[in-house]
N, C-alpha and C positions, 0 to 999 in steps of 0.2 A: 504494500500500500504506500502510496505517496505518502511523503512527510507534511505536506500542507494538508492534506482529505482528512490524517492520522489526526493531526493539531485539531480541526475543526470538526472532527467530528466526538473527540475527546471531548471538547469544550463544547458541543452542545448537549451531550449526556452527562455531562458534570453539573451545565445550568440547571436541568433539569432537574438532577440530585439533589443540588442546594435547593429550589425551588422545595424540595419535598422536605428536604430536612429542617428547612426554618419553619415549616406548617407544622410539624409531628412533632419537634424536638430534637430528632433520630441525631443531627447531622450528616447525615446524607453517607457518612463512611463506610458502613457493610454494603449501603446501595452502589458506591463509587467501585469496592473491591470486586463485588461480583461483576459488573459493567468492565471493566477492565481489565479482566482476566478471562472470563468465557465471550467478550465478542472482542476483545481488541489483544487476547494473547500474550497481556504484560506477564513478567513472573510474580507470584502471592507475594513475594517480598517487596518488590518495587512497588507494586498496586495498596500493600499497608503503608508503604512511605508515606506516597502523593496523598494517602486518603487520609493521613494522619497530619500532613500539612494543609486540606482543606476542610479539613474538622476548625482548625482554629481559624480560617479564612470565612466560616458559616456562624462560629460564634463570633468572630468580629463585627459581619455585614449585619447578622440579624441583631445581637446585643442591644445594640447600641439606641436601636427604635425600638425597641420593648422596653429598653431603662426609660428612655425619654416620655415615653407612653405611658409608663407608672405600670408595667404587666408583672415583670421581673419582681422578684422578690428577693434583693440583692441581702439580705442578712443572712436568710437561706441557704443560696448559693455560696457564701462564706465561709458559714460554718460548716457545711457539706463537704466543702474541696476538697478542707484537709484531709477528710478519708479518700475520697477519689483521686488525691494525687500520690497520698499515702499507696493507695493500691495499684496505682499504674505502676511504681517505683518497682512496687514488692511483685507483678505478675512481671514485669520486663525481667526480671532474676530469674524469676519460676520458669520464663520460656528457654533456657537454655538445661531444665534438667522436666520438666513435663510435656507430654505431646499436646501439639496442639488442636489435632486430629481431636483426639477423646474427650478433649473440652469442647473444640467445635458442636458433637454433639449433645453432650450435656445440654450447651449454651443451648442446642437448637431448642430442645424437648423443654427447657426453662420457658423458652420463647412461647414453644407452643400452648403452654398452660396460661399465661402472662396475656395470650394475643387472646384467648376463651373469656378471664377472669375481666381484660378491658373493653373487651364487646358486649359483657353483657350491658343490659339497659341502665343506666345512669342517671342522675339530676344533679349539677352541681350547687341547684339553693339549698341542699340539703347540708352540705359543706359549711354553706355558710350560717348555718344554724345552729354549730355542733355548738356545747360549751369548750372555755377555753381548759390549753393541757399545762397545769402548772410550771414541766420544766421550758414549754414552746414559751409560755408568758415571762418566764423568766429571766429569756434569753432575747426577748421581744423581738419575735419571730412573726407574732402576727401582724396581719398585714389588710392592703385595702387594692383591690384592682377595678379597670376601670369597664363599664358595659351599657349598652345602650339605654338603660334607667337612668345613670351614671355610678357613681362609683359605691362598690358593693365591700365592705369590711369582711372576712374571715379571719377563722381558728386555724393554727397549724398544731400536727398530735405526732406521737409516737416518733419522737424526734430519736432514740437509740436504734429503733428498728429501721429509721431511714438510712440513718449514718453508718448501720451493718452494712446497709443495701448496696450504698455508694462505695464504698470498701471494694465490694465485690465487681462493682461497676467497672472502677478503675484496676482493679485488678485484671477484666478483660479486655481493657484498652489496650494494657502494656503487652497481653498475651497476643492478641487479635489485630491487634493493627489497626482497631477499632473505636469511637468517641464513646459507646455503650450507650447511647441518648436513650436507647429502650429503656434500658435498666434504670436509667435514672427518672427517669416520665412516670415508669410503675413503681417507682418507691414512694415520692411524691404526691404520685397518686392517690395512689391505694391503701399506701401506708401512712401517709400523711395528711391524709384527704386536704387537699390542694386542691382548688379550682383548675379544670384541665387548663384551661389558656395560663395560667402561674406556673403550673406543672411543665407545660410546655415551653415558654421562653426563660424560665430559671434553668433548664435544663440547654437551654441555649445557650446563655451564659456562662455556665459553668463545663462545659465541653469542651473549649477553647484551651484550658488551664491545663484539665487531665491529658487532651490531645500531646500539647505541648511537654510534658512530663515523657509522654510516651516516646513523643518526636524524636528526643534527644536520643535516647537510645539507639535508634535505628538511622539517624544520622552517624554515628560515632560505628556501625554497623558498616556506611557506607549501603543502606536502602531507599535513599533519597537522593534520585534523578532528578534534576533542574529542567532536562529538557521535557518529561513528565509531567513534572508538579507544576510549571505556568499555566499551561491549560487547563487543567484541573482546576488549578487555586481560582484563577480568571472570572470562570464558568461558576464554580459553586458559587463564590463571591456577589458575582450580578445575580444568579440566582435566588441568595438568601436576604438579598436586598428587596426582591421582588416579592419572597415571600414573606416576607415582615408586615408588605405594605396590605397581602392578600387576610394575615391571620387577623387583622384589626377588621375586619368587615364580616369574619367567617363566625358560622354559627359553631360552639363546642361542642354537638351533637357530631356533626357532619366532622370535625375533624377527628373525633372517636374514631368513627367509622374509616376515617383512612389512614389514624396509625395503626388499629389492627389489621388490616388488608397490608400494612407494609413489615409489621410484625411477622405474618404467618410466612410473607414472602422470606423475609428474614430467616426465619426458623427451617424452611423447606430446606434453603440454600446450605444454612449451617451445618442441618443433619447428613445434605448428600455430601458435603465437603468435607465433614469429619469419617462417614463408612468410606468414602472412595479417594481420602490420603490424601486430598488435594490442598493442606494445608501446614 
């Protein structure tokens, strides 16, 4: 293939990616790895590079208009990182004596319970109803986001069992080559009960950090191509810019609905990439 079709056609599956990962949270990384390795033939390790320097190029473009917007729940994201950069640290060690194969699919069969548990049917005013959780009050975690009413106050809960979650999050950044947006959307979530649009651009935020934790490794690895990772970075970039502008008009129901369609996609991929080695 031509080096200019390769660039631009890189860079329009990249836009695209970011596109979905500033909507989901995801950052677009497990979407960029697979895109680039089963139709453009990169190797798994170059494709976790690039997708590990457009993790932070998606929490850059998207962050920045969700803090502005008031979505982000920037204390959260905070005190969260420390375990998500803690765990990228601690899984980029682990990937030189655990396969990544058998985590792969772990990771997928996690996904696939994860992508069941966030489809079912949901109301996030019910979130906003909870009473408050002394240690989240403590740490004045709670928070207020903004919606066409206008701006609606919540509870944030089970702040240990998030900060497990995120642990593990960044743990399979460093493993996977990956932002783990899933992982952190359902802690959040589910665990936190967060409004999904909080859940989702906090998880935007804070991707950027673990990504770059991870970066460094794989940099010093020499798995980070330049002439790769522009088009990619480019593409996700304008992408998650565009999708910043899209999740302020979108309903949380409808966006439910398409992180779990990009969850299960996720999990398919993980499970065939961990039975058939490909990782």
């Amino acid at each position: 293939m031509d080096i200019l079709v390769f660039t631009l056609l890189v860079g329009a599956g990249s836009f695209a990616a970011g596109v979905l990962g500033a909507l989901t949270g995801l950052g677009g990384g497990s979407l960029l790895v697979t895109m680039l390795v089963l139709f453009f033939g990169v190797d798994m390790h170059y494709a976790m590079g690039a997708s590990l320097v457009s993790v932070i190029a998606t929490s850059s473009g998207a962050a920045a208009a969700y803090v502005r917007e008031g979505y982000s729940n920037l204390r959260v994201g905070m005190v969260l990182e420390t375990a998500t950069t803690t765990g990228a640290l601690f899984g980029a060690f682990l990937a030189l004596y655990v396969t990544t194969g058998m985590l792969s699919l772990i990771f997928g069969l996690v996904l696939l319970y994860s992508a069941w548990v966030s489809g079912r049917p949901q109301d996030d005013s019910g979130k906003v109803d909870d009473p408050p959780d002394p240690l989240a009050t403590k740490l004045r975690m709670d928070s207020e986001y903004p919606t066409p009413a206008g701006r609606v106050a919540y509870h944030v809960h089970n702040v240990p069992a998030g900060y497990g979650l995120m642990f593990v999050a960044g743990g399979l950044s460093g493993l996977l080559g990956i932002g783990s947006g899933a992982v952190k959307v359902l802690a959040m979530d589910q665990a936190m009960r967060l409004p999904f649009k909080v859940s989702t651009t906090t998880s935007n935020f804070m991707i950027g950090v673990t990504a770059a934790a991870s970066a460094g490794i794989y940099l010093n690895r020499g798995y980070i191509d330049p002439g790769l990772v522009m088009p990619v970075t480019l593409g996700v970039l304008a992408g998650a810019i565009l999708g910043a502008v899209i999740l302020e008009k979108s309903k949380p129901n409808l966006l439910r609905k398409i992180f779990t369609l990009v969850v299960l996609a996720l999990a398919v991929q993980m499970i065939y990439n961990g039975i058939a080695g490909k990782l």
